[in-house]
C-alpha positions in Angstrom: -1.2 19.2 13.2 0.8 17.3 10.5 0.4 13.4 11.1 3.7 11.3 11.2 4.2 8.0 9.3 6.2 5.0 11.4 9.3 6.3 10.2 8.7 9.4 11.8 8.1 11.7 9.0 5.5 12.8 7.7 2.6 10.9 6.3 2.7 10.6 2.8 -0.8 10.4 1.2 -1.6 6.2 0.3 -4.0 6.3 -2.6 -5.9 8.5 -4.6 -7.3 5.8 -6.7 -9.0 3.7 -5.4 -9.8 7.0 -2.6 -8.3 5.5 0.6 -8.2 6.2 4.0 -11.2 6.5 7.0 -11.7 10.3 5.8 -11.2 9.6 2.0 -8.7 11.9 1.9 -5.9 9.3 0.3 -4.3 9.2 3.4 -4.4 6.8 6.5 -5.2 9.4 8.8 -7.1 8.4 11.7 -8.7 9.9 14.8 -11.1 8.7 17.8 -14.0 8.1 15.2 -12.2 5.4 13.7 -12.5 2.6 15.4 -10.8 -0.2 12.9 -7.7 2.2 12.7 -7.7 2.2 8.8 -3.6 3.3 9.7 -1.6 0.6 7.5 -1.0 1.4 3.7 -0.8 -2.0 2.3 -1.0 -3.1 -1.6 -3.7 -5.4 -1.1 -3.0 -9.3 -3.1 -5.4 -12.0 -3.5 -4.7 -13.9 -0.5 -5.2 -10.8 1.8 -8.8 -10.0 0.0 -9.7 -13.4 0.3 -8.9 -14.0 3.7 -10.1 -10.8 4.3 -13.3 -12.1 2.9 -13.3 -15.4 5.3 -12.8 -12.6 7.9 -16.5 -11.0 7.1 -14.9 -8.3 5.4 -15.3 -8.0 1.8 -13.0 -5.5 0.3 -13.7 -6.6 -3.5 -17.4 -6.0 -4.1 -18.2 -2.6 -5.0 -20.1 -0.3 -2.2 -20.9 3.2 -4.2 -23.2 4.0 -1.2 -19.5 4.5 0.6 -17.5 6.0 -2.2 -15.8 2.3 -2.7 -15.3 0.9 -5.9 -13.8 -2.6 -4.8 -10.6 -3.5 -4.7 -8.2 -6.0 -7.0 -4.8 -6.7 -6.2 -2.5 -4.4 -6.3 -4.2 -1.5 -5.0 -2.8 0.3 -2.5 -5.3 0.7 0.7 -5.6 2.5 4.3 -5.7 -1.2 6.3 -7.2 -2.1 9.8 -4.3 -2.3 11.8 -5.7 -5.7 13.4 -7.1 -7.2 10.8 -2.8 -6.0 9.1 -1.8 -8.4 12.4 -4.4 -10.8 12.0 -2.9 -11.7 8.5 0.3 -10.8 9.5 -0.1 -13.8 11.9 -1.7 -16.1 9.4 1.1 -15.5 6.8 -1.0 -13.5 4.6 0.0 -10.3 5.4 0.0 -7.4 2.4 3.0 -5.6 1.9 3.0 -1.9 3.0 4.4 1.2 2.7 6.0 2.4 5.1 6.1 6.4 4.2 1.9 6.0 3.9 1.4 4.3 7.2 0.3 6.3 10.4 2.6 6.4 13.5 -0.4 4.9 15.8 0.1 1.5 13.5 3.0 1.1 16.1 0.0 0.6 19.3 -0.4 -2.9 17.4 2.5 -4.2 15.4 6.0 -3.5 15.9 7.9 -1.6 13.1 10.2 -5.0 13.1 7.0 -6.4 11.6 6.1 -3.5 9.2 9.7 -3.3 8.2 9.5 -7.0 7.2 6.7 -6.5 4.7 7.9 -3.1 3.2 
């Protein structure tokens, strides 16, 4: 079954470097196993790692035991759709890509939202 982006195409891969997405397949594909929803494709800036970081989640030290090298800013990455919203709300939202972000981003932000950070 081909997966569909917000736009309602379909989903165009995110990153191949750094490998992104819940199957590290470069997409943000996502299924009932993944329970963050890794479904926005965001390029990733300082504020959102570091508020990311206040959050509990650090997405800038390196973790080879999962295949992650750490991000920097700049890189694109398969995002938590709540933690997206969480930063969304905060003001510190990423900017995405629309193409590379799955349809099921739309159970928990409005395109509206997406559209205003693409």
């Amino acid at each position: 079954m081909i997966a569909l982006n917000v736009l309602g195409t379909e989903l165009v891969p995110c990153s191949y470097d750094p490998l992104t997405g819940f199957f590290r397949d470069g997409c943000c594909n996502t299924d009932d196993e993944d329970h963050g929803t890794h479904v926005i494709c965001a390029r990733v800036t300082r504020e959102f790692l570091d508020f990311s970081l206040q959050r509990g989640n650090d997405l800038m030290t390196p973790r080879p035991e999962y295949r992650f090298a750490g991000l920097k800013p700049n890189d694109r990455w398969c995002l938590c759709a709540l933690r997206w919203k969480e930063a969304f709300e905060a003001g510190v939202a990423p900017r995405v890509i629309l193409e590379s972000t799955h349809a099921k981003a739309l159970e928990h932000v409005t395109l509206e939202q997406l559209k205003a950070h693409a």
